[in-house]
PyMOL CGO cylinders between C-alpha atoms (Angstrom):
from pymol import cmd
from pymol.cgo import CYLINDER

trace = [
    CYLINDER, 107.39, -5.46, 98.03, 103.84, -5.92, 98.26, 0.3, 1, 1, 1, 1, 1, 1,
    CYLINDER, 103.84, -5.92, 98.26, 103.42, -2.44, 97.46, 0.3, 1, 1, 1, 1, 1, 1,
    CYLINDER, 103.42, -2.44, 97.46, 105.37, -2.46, 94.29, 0.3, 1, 1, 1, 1, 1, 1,
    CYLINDER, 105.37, -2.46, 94.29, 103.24, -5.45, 92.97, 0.3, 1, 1, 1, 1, 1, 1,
    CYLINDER, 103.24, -5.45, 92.97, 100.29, -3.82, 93.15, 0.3, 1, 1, 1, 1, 1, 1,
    CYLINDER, 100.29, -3.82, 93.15, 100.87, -0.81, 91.84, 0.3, 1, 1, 1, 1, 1, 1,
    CYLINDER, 100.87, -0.81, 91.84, 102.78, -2.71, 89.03, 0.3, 1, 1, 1, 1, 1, 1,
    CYLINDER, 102.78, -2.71, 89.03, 99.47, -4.50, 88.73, 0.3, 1, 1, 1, 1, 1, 1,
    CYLINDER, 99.47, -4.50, 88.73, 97.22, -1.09, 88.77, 0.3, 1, 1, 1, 1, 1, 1,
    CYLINDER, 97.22, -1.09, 88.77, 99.62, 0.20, 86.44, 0.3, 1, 1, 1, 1, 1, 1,
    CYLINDER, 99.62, 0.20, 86.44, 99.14, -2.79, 83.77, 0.3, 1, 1, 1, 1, 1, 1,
    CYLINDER, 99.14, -2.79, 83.77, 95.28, -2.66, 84.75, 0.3, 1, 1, 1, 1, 1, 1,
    CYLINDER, 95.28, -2.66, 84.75, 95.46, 0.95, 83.74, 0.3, 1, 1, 1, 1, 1, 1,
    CYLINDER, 95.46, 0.95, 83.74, 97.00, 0.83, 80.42, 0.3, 1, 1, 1, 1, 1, 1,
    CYLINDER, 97.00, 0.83, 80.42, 94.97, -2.20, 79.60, 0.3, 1, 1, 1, 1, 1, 1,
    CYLINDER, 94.97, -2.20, 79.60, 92.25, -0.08, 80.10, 0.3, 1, 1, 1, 1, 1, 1,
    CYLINDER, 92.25, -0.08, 80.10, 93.57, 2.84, 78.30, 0.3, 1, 1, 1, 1, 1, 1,
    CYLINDER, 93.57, 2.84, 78.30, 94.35, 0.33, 75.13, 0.3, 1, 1, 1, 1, 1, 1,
    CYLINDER, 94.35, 0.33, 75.13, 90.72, -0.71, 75.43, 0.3, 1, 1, 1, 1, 1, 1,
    CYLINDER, 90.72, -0.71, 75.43, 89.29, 3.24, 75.33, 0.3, 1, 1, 1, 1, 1, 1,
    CYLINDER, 89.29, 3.24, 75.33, 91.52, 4.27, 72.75, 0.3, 1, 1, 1, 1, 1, 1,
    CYLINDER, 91.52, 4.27, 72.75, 90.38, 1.40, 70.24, 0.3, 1, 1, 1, 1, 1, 1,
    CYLINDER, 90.38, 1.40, 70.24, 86.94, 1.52, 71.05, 0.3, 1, 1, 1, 1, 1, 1,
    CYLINDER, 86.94, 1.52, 71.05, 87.47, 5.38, 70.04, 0.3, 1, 1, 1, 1, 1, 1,
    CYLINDER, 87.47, 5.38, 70.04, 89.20, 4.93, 66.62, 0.3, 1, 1, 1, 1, 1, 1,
    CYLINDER, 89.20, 4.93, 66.62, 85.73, 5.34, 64.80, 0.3, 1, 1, 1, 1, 1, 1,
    CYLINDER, 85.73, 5.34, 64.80, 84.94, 8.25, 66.83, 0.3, 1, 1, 1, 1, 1, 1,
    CYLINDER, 84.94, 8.25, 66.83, 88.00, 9.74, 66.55, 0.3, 1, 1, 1, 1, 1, 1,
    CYLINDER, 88.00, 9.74, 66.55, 87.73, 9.45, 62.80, 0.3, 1, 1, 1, 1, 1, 1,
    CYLINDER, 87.73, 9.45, 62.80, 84.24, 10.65, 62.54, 0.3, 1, 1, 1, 1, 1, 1,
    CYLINDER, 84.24, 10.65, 62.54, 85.98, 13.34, 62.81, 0.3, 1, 1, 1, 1, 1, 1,
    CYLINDER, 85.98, 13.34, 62.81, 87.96, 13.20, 59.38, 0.3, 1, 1, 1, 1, 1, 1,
    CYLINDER, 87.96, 13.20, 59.38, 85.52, 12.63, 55.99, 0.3, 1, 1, 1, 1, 1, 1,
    CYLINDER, 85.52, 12.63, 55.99, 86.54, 9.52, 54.83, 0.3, 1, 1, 1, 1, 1, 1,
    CYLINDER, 86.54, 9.52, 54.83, 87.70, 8.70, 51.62, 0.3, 1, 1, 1, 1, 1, 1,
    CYLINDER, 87.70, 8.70, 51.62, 89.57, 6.46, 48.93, 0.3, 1, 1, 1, 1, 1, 1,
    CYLINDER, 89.57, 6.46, 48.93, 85.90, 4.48, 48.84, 0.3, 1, 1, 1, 1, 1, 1,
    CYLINDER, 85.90, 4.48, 48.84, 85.41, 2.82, 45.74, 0.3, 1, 1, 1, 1, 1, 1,
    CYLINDER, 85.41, 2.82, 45.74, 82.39, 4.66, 43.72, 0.3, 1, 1, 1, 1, 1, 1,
    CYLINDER, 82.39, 4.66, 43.72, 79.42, 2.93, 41.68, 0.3, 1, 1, 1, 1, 1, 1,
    CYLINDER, 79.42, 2.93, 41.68, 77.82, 4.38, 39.14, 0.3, 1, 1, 1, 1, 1, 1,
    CYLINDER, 77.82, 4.38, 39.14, 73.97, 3.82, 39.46, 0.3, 1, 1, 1, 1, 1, 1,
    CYLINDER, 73.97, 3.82, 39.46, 71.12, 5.05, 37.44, 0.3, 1, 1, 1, 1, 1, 1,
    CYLINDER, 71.12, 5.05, 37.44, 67.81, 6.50, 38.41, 0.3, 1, 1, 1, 1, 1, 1,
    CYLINDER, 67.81, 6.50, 38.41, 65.37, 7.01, 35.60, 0.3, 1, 1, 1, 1, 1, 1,
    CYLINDER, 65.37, 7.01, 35.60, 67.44, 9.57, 33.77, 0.3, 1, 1, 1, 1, 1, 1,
    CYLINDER, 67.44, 9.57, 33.77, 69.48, 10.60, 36.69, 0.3, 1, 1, 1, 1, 1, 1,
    CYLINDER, 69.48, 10.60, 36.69, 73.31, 9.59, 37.24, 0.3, 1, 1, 1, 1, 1, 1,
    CYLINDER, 73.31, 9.59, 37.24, 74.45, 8.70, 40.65, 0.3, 1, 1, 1, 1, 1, 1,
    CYLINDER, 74.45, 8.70, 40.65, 78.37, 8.40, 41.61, 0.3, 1, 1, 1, 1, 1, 1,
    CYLINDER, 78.37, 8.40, 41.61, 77.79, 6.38, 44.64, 0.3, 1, 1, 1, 1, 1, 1,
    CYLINDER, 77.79, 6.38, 44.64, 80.72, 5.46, 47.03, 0.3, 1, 1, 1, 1, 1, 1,
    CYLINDER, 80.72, 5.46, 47.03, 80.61, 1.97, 48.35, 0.3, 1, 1, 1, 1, 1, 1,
    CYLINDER, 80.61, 1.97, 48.35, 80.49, 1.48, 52.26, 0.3, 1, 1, 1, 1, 1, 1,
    CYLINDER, 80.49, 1.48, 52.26, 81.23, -2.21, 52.62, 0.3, 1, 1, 1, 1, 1, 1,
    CYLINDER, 81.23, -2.21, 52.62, 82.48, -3.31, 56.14, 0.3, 1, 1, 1, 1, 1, 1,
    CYLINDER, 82.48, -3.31, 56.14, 81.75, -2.63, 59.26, 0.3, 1, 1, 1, 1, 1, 1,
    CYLINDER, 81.75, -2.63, 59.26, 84.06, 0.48, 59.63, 0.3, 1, 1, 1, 1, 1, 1,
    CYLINDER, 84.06, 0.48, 59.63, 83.08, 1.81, 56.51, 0.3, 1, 1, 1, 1, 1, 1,
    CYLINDER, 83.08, 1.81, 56.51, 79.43, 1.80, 57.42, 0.3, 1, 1, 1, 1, 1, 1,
    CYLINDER, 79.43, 1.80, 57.42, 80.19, 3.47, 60.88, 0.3, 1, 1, 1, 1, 1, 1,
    CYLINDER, 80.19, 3.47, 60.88, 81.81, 6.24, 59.46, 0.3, 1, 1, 1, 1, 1, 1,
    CYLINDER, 81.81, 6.24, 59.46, 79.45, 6.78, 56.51, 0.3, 1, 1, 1, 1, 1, 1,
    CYLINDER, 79.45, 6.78, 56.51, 79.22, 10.00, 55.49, 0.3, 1, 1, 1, 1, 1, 1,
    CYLINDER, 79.22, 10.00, 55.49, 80.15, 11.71, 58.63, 0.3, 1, 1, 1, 1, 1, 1,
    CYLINDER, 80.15, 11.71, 58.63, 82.10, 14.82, 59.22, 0.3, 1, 1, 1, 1, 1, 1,
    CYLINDER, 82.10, 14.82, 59.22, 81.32, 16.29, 54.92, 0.3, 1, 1, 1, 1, 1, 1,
    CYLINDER, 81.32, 16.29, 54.92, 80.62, 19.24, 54.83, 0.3, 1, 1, 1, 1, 1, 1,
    CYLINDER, 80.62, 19.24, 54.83, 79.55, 19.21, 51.26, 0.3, 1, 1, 1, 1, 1, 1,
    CYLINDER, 79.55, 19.21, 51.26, 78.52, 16.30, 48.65, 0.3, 1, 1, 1, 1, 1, 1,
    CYLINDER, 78.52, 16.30, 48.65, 78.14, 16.59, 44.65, 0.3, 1, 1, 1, 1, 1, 1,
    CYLINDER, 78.14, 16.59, 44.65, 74.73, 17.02, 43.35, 0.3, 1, 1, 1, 1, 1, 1,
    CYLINDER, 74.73, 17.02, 43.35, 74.50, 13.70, 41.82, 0.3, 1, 1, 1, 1, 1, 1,
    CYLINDER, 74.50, 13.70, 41.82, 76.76, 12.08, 44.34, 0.3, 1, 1, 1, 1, 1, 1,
    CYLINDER, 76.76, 12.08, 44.34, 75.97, 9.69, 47.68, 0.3, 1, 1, 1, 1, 1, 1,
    CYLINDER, 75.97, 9.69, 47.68, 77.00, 6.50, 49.15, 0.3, 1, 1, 1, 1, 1, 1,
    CYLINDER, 77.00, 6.50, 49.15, 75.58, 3.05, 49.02, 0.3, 1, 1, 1, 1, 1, 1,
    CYLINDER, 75.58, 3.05, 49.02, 75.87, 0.96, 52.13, 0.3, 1, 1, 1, 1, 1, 1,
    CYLINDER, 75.87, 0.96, 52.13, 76.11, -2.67, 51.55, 0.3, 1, 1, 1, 1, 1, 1,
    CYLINDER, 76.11, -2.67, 51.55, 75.52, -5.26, 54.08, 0.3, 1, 1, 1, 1, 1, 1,
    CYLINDER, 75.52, -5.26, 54.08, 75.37, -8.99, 53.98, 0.3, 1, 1, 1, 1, 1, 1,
    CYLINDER, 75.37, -8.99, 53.98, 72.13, -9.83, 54.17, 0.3, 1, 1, 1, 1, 1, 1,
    CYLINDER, 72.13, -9.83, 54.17, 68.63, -8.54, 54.27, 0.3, 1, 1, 1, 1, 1, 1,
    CYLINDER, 68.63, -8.54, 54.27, 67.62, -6.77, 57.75, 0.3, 1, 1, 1, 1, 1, 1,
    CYLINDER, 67.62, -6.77, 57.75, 65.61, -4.15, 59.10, 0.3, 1, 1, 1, 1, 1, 1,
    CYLINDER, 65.61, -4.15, 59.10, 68.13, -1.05, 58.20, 0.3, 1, 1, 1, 1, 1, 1,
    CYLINDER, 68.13, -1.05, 58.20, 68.06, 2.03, 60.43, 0.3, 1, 1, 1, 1, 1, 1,
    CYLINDER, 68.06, 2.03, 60.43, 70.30, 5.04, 60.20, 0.3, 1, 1, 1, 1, 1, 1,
    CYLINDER, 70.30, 5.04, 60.20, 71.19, 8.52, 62.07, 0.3, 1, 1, 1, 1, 1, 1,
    CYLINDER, 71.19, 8.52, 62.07, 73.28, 11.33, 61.94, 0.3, 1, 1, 1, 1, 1, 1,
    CYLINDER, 73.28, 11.33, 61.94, 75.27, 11.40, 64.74, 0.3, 1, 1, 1, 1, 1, 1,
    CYLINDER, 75.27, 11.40, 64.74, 78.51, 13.60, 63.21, 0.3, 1, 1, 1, 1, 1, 1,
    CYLINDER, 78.51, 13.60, 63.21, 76.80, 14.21, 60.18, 0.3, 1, 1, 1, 1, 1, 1,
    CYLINDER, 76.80, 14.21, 60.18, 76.88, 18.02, 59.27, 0.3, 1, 1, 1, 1, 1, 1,
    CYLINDER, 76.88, 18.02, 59.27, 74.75, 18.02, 55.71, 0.3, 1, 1, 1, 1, 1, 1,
    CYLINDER, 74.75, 18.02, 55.71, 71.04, 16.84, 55.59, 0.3, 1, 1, 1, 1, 1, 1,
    CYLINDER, 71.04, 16.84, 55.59, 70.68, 13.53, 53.94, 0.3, 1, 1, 1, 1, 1, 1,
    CYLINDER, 70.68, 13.53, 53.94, 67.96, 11.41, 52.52, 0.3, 1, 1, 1, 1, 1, 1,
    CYLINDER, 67.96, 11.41, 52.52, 68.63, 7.57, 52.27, 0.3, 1, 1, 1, 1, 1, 1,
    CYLINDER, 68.63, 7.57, 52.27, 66.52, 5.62, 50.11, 0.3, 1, 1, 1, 1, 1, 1,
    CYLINDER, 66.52, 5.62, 50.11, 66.02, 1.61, 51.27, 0.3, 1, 1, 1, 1, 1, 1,
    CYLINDER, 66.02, 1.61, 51.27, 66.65, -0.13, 48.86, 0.3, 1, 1, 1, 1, 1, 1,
    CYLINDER, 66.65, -0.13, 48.86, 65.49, -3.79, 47.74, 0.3, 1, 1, 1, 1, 1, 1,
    CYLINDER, 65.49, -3.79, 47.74, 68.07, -6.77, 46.15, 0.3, 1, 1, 1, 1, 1, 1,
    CYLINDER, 68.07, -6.77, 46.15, 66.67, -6.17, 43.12, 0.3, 1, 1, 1, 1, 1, 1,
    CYLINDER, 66.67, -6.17, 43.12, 67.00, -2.34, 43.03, 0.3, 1, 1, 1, 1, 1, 1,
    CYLINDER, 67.00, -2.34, 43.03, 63.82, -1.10, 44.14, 0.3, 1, 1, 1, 1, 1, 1,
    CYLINDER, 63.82, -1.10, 44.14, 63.10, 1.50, 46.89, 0.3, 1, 1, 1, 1, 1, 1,
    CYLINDER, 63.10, 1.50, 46.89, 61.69, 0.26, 49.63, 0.3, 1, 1, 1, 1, 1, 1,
    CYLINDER, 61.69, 0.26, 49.63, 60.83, 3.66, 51.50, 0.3, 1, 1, 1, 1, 1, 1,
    CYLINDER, 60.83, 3.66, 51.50, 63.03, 6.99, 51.13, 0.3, 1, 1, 1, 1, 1, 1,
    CYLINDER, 63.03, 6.99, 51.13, 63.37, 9.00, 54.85, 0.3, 1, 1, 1, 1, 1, 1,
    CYLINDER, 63.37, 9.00, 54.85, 64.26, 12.86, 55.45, 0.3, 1, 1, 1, 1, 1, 1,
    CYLINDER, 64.26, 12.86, 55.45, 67.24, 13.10, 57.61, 0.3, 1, 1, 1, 1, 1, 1,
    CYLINDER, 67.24, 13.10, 57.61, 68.77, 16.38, 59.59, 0.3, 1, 1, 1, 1, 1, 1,
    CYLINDER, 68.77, 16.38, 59.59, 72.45, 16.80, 60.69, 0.3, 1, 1, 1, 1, 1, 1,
    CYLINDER, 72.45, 16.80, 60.69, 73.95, 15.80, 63.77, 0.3, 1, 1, 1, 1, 1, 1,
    CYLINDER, 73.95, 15.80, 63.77, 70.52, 14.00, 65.45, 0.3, 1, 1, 1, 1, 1, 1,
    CYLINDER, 70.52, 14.00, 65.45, 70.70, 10.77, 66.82, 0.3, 1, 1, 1, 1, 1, 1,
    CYLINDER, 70.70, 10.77, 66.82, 67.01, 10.07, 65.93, 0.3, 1, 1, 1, 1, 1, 1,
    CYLINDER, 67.01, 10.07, 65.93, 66.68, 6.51, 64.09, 0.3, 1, 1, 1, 1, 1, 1,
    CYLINDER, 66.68, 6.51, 64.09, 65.30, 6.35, 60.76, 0.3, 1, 1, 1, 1, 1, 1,
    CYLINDER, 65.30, 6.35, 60.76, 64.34, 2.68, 59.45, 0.3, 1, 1, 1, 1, 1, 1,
    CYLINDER, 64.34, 2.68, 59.45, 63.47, 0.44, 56.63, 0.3, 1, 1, 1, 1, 1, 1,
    CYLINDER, 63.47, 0.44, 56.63, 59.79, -0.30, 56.39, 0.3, 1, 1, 1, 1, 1, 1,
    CYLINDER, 59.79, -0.30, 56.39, 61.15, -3.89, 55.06, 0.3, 1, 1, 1, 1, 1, 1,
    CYLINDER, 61.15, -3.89, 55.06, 64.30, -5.67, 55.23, 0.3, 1, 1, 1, 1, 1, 1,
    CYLINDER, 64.30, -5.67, 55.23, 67.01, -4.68, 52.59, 0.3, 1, 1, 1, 1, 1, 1,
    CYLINDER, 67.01, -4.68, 52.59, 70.73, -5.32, 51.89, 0.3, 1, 1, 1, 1, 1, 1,
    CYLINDER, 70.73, -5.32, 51.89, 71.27, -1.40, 50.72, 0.3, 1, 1, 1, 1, 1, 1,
    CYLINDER, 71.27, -1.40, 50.72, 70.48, 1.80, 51.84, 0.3, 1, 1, 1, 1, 1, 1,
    CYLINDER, 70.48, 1.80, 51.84, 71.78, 4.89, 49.43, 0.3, 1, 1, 1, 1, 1, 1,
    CYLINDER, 71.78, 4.89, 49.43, 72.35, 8.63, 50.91, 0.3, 1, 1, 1, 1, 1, 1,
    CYLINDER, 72.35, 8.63, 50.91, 71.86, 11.15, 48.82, 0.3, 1, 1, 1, 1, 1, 1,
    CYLINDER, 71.86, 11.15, 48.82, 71.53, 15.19, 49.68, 0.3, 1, 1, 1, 1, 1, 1,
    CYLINDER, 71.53, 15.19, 49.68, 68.12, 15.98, 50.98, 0.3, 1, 1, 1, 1, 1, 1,
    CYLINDER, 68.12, 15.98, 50.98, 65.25, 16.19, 49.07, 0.3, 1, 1, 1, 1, 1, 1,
    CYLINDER, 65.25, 16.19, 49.07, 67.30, 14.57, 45.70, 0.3, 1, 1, 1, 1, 1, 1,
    CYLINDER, 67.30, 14.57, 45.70, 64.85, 11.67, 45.27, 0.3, 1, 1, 1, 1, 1, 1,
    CYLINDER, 64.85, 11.67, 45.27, 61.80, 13.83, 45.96, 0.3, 1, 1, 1, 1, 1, 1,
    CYLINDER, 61.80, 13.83, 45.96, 63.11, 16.74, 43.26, 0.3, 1, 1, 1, 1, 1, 1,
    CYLINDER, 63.11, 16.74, 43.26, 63.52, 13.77, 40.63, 0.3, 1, 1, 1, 1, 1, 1,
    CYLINDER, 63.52, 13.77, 40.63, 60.24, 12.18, 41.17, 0.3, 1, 1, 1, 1, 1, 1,
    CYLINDER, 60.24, 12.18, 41.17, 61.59, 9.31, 42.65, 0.3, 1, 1, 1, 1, 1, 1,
    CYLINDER, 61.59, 9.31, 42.65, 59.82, 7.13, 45.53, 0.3, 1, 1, 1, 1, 1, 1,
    CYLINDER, 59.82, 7.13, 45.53, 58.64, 3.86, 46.66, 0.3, 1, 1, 1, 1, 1, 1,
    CYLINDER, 58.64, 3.86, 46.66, 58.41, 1.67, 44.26, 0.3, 1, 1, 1, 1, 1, 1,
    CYLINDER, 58.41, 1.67, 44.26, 60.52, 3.20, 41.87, 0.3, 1, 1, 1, 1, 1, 1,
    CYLINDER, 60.52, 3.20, 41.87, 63.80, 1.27, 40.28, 0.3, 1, 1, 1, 1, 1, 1,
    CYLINDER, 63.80, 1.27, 40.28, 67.59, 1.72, 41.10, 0.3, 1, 1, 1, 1, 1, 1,
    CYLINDER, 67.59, 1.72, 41.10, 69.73, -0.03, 38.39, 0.3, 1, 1, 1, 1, 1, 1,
    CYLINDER, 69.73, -0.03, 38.39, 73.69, -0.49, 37.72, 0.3, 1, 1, 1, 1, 1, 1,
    CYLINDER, 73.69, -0.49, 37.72, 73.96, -1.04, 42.04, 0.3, 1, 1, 1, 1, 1, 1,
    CYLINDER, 73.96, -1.04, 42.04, 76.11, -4.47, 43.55, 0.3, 1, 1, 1, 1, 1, 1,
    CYLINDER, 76.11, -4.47, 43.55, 72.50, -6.14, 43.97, 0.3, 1, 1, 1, 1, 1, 1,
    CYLINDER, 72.50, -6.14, 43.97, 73.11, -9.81, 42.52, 0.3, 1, 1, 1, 1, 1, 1,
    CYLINDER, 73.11, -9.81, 42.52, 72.44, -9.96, 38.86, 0.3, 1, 1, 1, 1, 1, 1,
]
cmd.load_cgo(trace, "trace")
C-alpha cells in the first residue's frame, strides 16, 4: 500500500511539474509564431509615417517582434511600459535586424541602438523611458533621425 502512495504521490509531483514547464514555456513556444492582431499607432517622424503596433503587457512585450521574417518599410512596434526605467532589449528569436529608438514621455529619442538577429546581447537606454520603438535597421539613421530628435502622434500623455 505504501508503494501505491508514493508512486501516486511521484505521479502528482510529476505532472505538477510538467504543468509548471509547459506554462513557463507558452512564450517560448510562441516565439515561435509572429504575433499578431496588435493594435497599430500611427506616429510621425519629421516627414516620415510610422504604422507602429502597440506591445502593451507583459506577454506582448516578451514576444515583440520575434519569429518575422519581414516588416513594412515604414512599419515597427512601440513597446509601452508603465513607468519610466532603464529599458534594455535583445533578439533572442528575432530573425530581421532591428533598430529601437528610446524614447522619452514626451516623444523624444533618448538614444537609437543597432541590433542583429537572434543575439542575446543587451542593448539599453542611456536614460529611463516608458517607450522603446523597433524599426528595420538603419530606418532612423537613413531619415536623419537621432538623439534628440521628436516622435509625435505616440500614447505618451498629452
Amino acid at each position: 500500500m505504501l508503494n501505491i502512495k508514493r508512486a501516486a504521490s511521484s505521479a502528482a509531483l510529476s505532472t505538477a511539474l510538467l504543468i509548471t514547464a509547459l506554462s513557463a514555456a507558452a512564450p517560448a513556444m510562441a516565439q515561435q509564431i509572429p504575433q499578431t492582431g496588435l493594435p497599430v499607432v500611427e506616429l510621425g517622424a519629421g516627414m516620415h509615417l510610422i504604422h507602429a503596433e502597440v506591445a502593451r503587457t507583459d506577454e506582448q512585450r516578451a514576444i515583440g517582434l520575434m519569429a518575422r521574417k519581414e516588416m513594412a518599410p515604414n512599419a515597427g512596434m512601440i513597446f509601452v511600459f508603465e513607468q519610466p526605467a532603464q529599458q534594455c532589449f535583445w533578439m533572442r528569436n528575432t530573425l530581421i535586424p532591428l533598430s529601437a529608438a528610446f524614447v522619452a514621455d514626451d516623444g523624444t529619442i533618448v538614444n537609437i541602438v543597432e541590433m542583429q538577429p537572434l543575439s542575446d546581447a543587451s542593448h539599453c537606454s542611456t536614460k529611463p523611458v516608458r517607450y522603446v520603438l523597433e524599426m528595420n535597421k538603419g530606418w532612423f539613421d537613413k531619415r536623419g533621425l537621432k538623439a534628440g530628435s521628436k516622435l509625435r502622434g505616440g500614447p505618451w500623455p498629452k
